[in-house]
KEKE-3310 file (N, C-alpha, C; in steps of 0.2 Angstrom, whole numbers, plus 5000, padded with zeros to 4 digits):
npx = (4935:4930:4933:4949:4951:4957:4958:4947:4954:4966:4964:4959:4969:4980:4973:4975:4988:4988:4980:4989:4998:4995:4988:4973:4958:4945:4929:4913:4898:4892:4879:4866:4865:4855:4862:4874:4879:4890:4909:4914:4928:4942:4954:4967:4971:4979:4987:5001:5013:5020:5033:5035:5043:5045:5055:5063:5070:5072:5063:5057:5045:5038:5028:5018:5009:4995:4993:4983:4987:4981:4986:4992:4999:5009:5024:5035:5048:5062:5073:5092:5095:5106:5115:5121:5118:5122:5119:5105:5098:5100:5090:5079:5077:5076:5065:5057:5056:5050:5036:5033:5030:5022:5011:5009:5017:5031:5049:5048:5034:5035:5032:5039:5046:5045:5054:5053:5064:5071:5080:5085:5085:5092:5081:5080:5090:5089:5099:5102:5107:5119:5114:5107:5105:5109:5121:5135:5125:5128:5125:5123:5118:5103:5094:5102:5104:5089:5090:5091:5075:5074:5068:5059:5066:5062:5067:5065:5063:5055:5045:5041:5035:5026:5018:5010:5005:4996:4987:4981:4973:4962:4965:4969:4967:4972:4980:4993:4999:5010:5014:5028:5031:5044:5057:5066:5059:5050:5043:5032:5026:5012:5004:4993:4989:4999:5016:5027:5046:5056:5071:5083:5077:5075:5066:5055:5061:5060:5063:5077:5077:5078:5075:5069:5073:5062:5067:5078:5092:5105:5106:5116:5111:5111:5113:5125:5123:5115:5102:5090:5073:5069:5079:5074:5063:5058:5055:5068:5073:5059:5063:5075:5071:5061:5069:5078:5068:5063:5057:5053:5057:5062:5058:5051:5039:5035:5035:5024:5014:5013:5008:4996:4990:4989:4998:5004:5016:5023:5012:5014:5027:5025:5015:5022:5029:5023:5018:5031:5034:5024:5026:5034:5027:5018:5021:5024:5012:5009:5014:5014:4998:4991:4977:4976:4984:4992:4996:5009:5016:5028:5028:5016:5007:5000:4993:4979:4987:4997:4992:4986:4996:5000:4990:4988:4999:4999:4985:4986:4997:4997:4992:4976:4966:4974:4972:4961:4952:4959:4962:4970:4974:4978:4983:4972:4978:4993:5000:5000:5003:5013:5018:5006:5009:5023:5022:5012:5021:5027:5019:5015:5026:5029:5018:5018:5016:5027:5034:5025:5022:5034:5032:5024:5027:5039:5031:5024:5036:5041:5030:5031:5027:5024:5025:5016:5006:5005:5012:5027:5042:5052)
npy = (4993:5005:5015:5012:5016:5007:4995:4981:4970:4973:4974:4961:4954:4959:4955:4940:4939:4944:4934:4921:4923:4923:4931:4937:4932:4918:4925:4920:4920:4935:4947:4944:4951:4947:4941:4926:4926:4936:4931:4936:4943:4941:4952:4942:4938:4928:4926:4924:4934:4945:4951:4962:4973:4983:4991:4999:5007:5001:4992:4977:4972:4960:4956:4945:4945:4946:4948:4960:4968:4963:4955:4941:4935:4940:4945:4952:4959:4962:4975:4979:4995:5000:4990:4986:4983:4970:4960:4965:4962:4950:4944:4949:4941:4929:4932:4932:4920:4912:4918:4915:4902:4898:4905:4897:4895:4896:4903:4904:4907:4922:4938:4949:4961:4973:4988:4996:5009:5019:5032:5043:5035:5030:5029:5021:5013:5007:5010:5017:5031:5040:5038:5046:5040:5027:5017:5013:5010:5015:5017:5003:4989:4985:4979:4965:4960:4949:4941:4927:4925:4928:4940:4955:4969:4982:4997:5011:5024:5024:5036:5037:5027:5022:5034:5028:5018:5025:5030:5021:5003:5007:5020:5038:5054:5065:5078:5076:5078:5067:5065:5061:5058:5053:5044:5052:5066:5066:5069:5063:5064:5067:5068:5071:5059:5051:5043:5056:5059:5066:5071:5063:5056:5061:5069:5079:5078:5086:5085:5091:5103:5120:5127:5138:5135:5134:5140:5146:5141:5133:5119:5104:5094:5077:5075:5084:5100:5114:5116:5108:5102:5088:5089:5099:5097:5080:5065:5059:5072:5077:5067:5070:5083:5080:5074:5083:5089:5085:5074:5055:5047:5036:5028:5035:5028:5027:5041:5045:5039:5043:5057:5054:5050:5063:5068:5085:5091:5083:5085:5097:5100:5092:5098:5111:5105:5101:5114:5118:5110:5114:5126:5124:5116:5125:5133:5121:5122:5133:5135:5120:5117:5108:5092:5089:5084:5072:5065:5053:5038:5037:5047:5053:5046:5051:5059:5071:5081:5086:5086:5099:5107:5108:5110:5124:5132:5129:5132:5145:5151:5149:5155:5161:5155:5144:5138:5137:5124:5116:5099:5090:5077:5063:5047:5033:5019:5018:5007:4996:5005:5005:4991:4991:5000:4996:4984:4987:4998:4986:4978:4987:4990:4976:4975:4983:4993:4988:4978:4969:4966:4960:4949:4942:4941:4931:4920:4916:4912:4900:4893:4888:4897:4910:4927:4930:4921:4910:4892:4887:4877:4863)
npz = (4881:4878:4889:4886:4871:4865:4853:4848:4845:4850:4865:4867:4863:4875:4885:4882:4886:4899:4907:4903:4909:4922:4928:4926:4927:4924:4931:4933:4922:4916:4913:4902:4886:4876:4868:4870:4885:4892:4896:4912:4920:4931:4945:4949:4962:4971:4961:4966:4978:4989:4998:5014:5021:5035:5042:5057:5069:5081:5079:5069:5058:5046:5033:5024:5010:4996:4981:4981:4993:5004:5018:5024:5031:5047:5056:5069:5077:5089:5082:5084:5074:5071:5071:5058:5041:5038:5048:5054:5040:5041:5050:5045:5035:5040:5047:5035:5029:5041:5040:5028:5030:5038:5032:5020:5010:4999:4997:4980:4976:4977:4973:4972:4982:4996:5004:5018:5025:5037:5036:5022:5005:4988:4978:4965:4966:4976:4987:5003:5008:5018:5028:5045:5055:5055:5055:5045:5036:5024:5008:5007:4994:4997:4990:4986:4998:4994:4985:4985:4982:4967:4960:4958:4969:4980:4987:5001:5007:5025:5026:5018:5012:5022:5020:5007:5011:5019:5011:5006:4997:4989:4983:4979:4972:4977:4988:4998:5014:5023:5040:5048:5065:5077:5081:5073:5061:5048:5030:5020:5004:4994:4978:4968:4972:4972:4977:4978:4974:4970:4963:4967:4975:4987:4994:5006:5018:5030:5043:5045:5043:5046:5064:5076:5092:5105:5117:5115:5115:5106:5099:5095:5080:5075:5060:5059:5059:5065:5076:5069:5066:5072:5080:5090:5092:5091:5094:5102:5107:5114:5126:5131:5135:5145:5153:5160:5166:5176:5174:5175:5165:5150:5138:5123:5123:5134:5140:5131:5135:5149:5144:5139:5151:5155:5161:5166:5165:5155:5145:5142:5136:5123:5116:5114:5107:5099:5092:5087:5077:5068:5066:5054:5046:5042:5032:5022:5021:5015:5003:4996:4997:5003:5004:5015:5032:5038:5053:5061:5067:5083:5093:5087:5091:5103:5103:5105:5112:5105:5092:5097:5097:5084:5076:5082:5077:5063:5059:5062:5057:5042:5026:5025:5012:5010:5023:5021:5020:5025:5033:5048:5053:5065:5061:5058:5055:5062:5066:5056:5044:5037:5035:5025:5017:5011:5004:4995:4987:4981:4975:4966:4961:4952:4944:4938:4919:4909:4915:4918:4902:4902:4910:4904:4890:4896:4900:4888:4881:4890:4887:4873:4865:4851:4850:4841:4844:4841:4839:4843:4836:4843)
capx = (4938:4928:4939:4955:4951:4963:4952:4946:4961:4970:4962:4959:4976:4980:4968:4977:4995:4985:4979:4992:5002:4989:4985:4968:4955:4938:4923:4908:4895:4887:4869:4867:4862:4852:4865:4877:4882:4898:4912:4918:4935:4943:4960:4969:4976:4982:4994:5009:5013:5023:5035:5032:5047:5044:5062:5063:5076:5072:5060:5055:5040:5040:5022:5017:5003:4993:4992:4978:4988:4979:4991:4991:5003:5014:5028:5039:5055:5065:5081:5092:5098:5113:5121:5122:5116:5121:5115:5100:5095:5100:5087:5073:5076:5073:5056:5051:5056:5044:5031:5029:5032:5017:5005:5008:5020:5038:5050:5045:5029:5037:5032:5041:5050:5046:5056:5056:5069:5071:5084:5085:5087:5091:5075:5082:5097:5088:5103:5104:5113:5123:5105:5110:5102:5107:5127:5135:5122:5126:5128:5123:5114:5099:5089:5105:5097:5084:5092:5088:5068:5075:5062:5061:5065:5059:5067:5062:5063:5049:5039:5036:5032:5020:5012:5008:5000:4991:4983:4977:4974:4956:4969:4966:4969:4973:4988:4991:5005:5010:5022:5032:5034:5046:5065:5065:5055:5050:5037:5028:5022:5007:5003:4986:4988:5004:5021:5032:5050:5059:5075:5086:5073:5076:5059:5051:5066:5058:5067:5082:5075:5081:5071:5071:5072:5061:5072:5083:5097:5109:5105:5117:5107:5115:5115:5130:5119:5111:5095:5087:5066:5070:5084:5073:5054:5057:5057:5076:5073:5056:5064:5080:5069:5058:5073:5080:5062:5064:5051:5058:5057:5065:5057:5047:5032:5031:5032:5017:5009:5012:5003:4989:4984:4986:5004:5005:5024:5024:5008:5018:5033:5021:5011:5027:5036:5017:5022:5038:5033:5018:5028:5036:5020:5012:5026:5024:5004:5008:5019:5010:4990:4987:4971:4976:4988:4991:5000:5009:5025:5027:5027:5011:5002:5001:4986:4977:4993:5001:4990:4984:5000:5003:4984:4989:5001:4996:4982:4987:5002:4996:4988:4968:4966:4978:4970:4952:4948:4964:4962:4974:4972:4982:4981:4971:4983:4999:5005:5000:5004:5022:5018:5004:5013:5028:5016:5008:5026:5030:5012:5015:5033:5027:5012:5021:5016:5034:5035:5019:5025:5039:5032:5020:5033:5042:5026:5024:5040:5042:5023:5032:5023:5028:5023:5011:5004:5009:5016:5038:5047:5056)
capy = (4996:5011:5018:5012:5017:5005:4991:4976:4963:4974:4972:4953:4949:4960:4950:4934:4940:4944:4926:4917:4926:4921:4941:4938:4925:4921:4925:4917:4925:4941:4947:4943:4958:4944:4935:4923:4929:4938:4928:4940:4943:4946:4951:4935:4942:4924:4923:4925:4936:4950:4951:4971:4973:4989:4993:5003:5008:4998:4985:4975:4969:4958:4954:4942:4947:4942:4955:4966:4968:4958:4952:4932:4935:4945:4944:4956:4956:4971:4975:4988:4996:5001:4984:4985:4978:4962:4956:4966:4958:4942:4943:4950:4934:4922:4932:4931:4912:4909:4920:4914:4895:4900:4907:4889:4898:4895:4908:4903:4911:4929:4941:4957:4963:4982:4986:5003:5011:5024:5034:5043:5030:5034:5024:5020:5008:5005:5012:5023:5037:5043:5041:5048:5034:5020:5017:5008:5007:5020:5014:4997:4987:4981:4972:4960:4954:4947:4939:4921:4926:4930:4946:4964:4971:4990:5001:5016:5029:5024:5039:5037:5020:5026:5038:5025:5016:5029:5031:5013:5000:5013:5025:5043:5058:5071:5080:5074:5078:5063:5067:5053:5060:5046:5045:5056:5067:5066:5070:5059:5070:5063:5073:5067:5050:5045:5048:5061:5056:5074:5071:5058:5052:5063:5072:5077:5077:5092:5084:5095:5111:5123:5132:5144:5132:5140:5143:5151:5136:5132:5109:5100:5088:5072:5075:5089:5104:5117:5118:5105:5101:5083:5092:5102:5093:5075:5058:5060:5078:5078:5063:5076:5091:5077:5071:5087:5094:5078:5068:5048:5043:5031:5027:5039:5027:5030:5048:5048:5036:5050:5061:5052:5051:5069:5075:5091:5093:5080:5087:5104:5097:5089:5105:5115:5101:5101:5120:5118:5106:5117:5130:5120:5112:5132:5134:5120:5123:5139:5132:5115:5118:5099:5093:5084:5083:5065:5062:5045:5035:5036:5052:5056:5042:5057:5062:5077:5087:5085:5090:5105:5111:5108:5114:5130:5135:5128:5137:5153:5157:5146:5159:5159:5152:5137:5132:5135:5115:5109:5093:5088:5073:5058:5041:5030:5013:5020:5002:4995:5009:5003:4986:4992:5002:4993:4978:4992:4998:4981:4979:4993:4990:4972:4976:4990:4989:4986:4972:4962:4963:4955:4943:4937:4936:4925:4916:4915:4908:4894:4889:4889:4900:4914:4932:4931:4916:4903:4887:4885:4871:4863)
capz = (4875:4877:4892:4882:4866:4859:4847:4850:4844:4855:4870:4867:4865:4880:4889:4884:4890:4907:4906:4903:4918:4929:4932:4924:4927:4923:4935:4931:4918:4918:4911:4892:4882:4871:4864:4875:4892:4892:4902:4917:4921:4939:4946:4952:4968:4974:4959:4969:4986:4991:5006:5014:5025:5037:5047:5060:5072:5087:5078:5061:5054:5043:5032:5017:5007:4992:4975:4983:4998:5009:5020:5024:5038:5048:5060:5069:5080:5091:5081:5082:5064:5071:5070:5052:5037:5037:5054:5053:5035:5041:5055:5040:5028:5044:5048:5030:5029:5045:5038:5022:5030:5041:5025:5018:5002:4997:4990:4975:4976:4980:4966:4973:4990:4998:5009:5019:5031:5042:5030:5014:5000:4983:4975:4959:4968:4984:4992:5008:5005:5024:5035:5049:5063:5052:5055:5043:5030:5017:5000:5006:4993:4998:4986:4986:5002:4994:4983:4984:4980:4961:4961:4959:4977:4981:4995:5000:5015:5030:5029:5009:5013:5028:5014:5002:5016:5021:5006:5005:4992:4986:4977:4979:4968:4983:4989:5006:5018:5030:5044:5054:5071:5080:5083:5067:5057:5041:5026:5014:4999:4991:4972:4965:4973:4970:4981:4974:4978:4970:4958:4969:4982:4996:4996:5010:5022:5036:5050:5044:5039:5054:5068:5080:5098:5111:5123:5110:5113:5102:5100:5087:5078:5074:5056:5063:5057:5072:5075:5066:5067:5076:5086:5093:5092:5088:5099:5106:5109:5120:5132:5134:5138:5150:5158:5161:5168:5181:5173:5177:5159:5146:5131:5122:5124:5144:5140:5125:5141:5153:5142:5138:5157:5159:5166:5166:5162:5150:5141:5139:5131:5119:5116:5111:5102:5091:5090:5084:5068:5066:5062:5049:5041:5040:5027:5018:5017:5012:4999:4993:4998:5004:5005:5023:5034:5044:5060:5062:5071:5090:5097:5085:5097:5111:5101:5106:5116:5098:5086:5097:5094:5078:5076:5082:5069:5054:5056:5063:5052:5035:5022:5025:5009:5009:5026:5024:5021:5027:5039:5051:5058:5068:5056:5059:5058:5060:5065:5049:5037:5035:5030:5019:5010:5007:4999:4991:4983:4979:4971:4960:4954:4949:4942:4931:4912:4906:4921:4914:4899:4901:4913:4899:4886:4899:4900:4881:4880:4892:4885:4867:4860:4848:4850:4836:4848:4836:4846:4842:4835:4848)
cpx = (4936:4933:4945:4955:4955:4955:4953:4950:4964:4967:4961:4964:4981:4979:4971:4983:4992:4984:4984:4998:4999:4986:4977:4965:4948:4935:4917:4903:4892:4883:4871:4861:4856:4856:4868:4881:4888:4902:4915:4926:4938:4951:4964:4973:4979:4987:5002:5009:5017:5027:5036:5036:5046:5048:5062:5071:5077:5066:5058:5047:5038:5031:5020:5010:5000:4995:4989:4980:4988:4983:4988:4995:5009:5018:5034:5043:5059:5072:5086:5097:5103:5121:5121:5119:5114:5120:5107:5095:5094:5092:5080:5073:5075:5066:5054:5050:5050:5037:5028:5028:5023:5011:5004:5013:5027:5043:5051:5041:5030:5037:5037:5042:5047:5048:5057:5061:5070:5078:5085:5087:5087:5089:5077:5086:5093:5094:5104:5109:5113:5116:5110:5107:5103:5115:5128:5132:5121:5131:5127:5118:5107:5094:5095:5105:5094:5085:5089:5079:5069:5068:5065:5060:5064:5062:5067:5061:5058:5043:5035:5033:5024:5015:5008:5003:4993:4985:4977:4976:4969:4961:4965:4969:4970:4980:4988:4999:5004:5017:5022:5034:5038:5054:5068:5059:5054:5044:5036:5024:5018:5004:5000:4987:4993:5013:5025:5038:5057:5064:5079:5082:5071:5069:5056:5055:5066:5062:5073:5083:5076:5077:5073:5068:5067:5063:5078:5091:5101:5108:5110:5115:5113:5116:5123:5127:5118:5105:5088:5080:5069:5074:5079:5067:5053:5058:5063:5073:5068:5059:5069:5076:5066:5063:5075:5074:5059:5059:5056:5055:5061:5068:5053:5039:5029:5029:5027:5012:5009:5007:4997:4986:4986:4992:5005:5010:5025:5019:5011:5023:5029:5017:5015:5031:5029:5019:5026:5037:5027:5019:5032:5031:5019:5017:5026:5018:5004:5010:5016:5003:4989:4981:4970:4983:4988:4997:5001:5016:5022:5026:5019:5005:4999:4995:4986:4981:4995:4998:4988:4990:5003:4997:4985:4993:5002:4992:4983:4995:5002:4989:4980:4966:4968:4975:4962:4949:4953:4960:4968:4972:4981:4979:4979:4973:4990:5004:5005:5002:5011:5024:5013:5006:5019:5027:5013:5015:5027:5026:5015:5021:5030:5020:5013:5018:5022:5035:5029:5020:5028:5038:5027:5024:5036:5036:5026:5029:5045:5036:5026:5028:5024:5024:5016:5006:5000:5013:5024:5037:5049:5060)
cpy = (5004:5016:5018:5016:5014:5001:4985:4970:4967:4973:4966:4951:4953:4957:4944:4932:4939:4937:4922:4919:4926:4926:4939:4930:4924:4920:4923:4920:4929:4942:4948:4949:4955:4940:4931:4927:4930:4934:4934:4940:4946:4948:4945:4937:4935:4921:4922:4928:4940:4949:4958:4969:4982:4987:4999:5004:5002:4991:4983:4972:4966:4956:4951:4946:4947:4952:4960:4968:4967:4954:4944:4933:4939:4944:4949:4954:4962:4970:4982:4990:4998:4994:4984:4982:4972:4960:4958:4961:4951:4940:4945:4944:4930:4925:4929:4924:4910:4913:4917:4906:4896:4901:4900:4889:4898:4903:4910:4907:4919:4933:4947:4958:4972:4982:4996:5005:5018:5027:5038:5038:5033:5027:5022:5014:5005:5004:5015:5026:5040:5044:5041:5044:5027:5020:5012:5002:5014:5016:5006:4994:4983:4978:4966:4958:4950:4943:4931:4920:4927:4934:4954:4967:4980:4992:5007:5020:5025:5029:5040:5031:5019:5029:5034:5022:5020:5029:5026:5011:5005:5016:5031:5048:5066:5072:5081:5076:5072:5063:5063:5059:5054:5050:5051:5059:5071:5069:5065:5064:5066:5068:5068:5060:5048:5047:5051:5061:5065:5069:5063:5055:5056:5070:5074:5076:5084:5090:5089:5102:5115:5128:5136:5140:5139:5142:5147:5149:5134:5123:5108:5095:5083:5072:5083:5097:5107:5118:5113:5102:5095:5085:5093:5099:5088:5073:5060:5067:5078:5072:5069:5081:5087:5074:5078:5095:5088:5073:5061:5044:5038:5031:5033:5036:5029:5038:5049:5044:5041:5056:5060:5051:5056:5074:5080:5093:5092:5084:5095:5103:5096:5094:5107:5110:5103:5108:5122:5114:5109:5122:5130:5117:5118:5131:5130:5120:5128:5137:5128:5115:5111:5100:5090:5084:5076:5063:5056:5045:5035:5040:5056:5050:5048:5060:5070:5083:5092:5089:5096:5111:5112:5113:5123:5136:5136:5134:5145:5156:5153:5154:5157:5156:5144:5134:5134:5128:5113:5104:5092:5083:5068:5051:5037:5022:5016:5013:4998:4997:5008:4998:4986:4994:5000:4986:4983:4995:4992:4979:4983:4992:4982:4971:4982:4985:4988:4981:4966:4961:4960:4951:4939:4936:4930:4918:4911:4910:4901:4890:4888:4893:4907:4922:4935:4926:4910:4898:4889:4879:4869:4856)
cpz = (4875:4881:4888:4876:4863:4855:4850:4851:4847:4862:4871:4867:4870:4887:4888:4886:4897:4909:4907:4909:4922:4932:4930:4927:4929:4930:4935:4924:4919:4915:4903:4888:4876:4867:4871:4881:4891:4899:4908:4919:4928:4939:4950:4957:4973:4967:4961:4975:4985:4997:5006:5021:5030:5043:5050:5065:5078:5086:5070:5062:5050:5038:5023:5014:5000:4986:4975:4990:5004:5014:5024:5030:5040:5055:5062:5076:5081:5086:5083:5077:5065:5070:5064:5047:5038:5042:5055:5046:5037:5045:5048:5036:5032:5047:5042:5027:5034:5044:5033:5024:5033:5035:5019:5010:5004:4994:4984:4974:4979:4972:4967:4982:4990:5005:5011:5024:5033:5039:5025:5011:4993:4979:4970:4960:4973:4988:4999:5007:5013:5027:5042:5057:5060:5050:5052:5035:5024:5011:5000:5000:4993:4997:4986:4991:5002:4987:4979:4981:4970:4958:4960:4967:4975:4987:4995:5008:5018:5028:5021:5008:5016:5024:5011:5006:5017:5016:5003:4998:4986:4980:4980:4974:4974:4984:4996:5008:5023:5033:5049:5060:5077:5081:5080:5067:5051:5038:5021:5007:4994:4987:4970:4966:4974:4976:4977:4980:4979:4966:4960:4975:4989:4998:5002:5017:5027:5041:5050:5042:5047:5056:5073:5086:5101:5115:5122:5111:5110:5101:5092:5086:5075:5067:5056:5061:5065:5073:5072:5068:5071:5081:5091:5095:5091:5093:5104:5110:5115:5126:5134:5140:5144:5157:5161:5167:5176:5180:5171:5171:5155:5142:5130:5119:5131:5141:5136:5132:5145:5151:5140:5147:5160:5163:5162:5161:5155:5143:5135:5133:5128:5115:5112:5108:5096:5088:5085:5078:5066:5061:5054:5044:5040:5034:5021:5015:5013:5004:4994:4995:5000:5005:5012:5026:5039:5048:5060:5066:5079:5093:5094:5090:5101:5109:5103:5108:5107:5093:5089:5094:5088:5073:5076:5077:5065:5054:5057:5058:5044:5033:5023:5018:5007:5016:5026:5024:5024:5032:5042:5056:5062:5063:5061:5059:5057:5061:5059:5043:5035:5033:5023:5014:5007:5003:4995:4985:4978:4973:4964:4955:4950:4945:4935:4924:4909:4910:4920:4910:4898:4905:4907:4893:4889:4898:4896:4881:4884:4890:4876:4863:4857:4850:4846:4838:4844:4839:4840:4844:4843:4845)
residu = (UNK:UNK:UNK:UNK:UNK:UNK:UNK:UNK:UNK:UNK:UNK:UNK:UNK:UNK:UNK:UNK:UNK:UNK:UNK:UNK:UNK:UNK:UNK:UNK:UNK:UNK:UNK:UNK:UNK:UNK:UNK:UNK:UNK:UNK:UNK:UNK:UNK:UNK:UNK:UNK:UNK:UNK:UNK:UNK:UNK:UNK:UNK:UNK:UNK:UNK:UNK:UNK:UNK:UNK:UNK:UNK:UNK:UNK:UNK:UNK:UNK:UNK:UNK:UNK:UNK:UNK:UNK:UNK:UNK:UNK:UNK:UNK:UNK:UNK:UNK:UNK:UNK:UNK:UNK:UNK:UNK:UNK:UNK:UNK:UNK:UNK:UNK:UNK:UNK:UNK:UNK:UNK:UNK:UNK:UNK:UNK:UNK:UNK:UNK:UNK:UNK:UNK:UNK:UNK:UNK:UNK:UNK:UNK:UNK:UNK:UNK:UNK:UNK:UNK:UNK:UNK:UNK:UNK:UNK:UNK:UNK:UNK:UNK:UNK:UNK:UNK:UNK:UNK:UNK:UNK:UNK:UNK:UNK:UNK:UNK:UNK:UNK:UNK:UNK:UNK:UNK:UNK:UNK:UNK:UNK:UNK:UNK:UNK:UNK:UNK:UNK:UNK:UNK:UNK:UNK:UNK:UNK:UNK:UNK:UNK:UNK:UNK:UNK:UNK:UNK:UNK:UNK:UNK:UNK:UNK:UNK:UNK:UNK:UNK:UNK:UNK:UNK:UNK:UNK:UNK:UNK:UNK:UNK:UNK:UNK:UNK:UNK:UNK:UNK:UNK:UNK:UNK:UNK:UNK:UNK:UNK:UNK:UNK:UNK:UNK:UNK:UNK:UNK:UNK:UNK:UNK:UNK:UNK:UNK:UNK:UNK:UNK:UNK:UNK:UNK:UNK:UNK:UNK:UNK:UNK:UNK:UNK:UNK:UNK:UNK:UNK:UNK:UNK:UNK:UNK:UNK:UNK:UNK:UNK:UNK:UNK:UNK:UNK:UNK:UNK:UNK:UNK:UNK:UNK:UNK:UNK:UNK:UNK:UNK:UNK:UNK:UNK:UNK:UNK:UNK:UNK:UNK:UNK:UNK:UNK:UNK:UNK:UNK:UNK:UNK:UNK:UNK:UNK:UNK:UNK:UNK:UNK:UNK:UNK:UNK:UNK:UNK:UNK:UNK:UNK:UNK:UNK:UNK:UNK:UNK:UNK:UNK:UNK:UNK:UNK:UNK:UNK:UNK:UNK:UNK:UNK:UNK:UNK:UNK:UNK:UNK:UNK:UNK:UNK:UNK:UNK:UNK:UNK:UNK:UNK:UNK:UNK:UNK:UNK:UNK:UNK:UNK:UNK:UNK:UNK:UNK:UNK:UNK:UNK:UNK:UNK:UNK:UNK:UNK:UNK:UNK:UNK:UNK:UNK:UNK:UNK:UNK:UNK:UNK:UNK:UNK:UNK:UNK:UNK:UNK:UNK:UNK:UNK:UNK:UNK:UNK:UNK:UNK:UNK:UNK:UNK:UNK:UNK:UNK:UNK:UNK:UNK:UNK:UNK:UNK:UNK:UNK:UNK:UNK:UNK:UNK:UNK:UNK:UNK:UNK:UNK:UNK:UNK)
# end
């Protein structure tokens, strides 16, 4: 009460909304001030589950997980998102069937869907809006997916998904930069804790801000623009320049494997692609002051090449002020931080106060009991 400052019959019959929506629930007794020991109250993080969908281009992941995001189980499966929608989806609703079937829960017990994808989305619909590695899915709906769960679904770019992750279930009050470097790349904007999406969603969308190639080239980026940050420093790009420089590459795991044991070549490319997104991060430190910045995705794997070069920019052309504490690091789960944070979305929309309240009306009113918590005639 004293935190809230609302009054005590408000906080008691708070506390028995919580209750009867099974959010609440007692923990044994704590220390008696001299009268009878006060009952404790915990959060019920097995009232229900989540399913934390993290789409990628070339694979899913699919992960149940309880209210505190705990994950009960998780399963993943190469796709590739160019098939569209509806075959992709199909293939997400037979993981989270043998997932949840695995954790011993029905989709009955699904309180909420988060789903992220490699995309702009416009947050509001869970739409994509013309993502440009993702043929076939603009404007698809896809909470109506998930459909059969009868729930509130969530979707949401990858790399806002990845931030939230990052951030973990603790909570922070910092302003963080997280950049996906992979097939794409992107930003995550984290303002006192929370992700900042911008008007329609598309926050954070660096892959496409345009730079000055080293070699003074002209590259068209596949959103049809010249120049574009992933054109020129992202996934696709370093295999180009690696192929073109006769290293007998692939994927762009050989090639971050290459640099971890020391090629030369490979190391370089890697160096000058950190460079090239460095030059773009000093702008926005210059810009937004983060208290962090954190490397993630595939080609952030390559560690130490990467961040030298990205090291090198930030701090030689960000304002000495804006980088005198920064951090720059590589994330520590970056395979995780995509199921996390989309269980962490999902968390958050079903946890909203306008979302418990109406789940404890509903409660109320299958319990017959009136708002005034008075039983109804029947």
């Amino acid at each position: 009460m004293a935190l809230t400052g609302a009054s005590r019959n408000t906080v008691s019959a708070r506390v028995d909304q919580l209750i009867a929506a099974n959010l609440l629930e007692e923990g044994g007794r704590g220390w008696s001030t001299g009268g009878r020991p006060p009952t404790l109250l915990r959060f019920n993080s097995r009232a229900g589950c989540v399913l934390a969908v993290d789409l990628g281009v070339t694979s899913v992941d699919v992960a149940v997980t309880d209210l505190s995001a705990q994950i009960l189980q998780t399963i993943g499966h190469p796709i590739d998102i160019a098939d569209g929608p509806d075959l992709v989806l199909a293939e997400v609703d037979r993981l989270a069937q043998e997932a949840l079937a695995a954790a011993g829960l029905t989709p009955a017990d699904v309180c909420a869907v988060g789903v992220g994808v490699p995309g702009p989305v416009e947050f509001s619909t869970g739409r994509p809006f013309h993502p440009p590695i993702m043929p076939g899915w603009h404007d698809y709906p896809i909470p109506s997916a998930f459909a059969r769960y009868e729930c509130p679904v969530y979707a949401d770019n990858d790399v806002n998904v990845m931030a939230l992750g990052e951030m973990g279930i603790a909570g922070s009050d910092e302003d963080v930069l997280v950049v996906k470097v992979g097939t794409g790349i992107g930003c995550g904007i984290i303002v006192d804790g929370r992700v900042y999406r911008g008007a329609q969603g598309s926050a954070g969308d660096i892959g496409h801000i345009s730079v000055t190639p080293p070699d003074g080239q002209t590259v068209i980026c596949r959103c049809g623009n010249e120049n574009c940050l992933e054109a020129i420093a992202g996934g696709g790009a370093l295999l180009r320049d690696a192929r073109a420089a006769g290293v007998p590459v692939s994927t762009t795991r050989e090639l971050v494997e290459l640099a971890a044991r020391g090629d030369g070549s490979v190391l370089e490319l890697v160096r000058n692609s950190g460079r090239t997104i460095g030059t773009v991060l000093a702008s926005l430190v210059n810009f937004f002051n983060p208290h962090r910045i954190v490397m993630t995705g595939g080609v952030a794997q390559a560690g130490a090449p990467l961040l030298a070069g990205i090291r090198e920019a930030v701090y030689g052309r960000s304002m000495p002020l804006a980088a005198r504490a920064l951090d720059i690091t590589v994330s520590d789960a970056p395979d995780l931080s995509g199921r996390l944070g989309a269980a962490l979305m999902a968390i958050e929309g079903f946890l909203d106060e306008d979302s418990v309240h109406q789940l404890s009306r509903a409660d109320e009113q299958a319990a017959g009991v009136s708002p005034a918590g008075t039983r109804t005639g029947r």
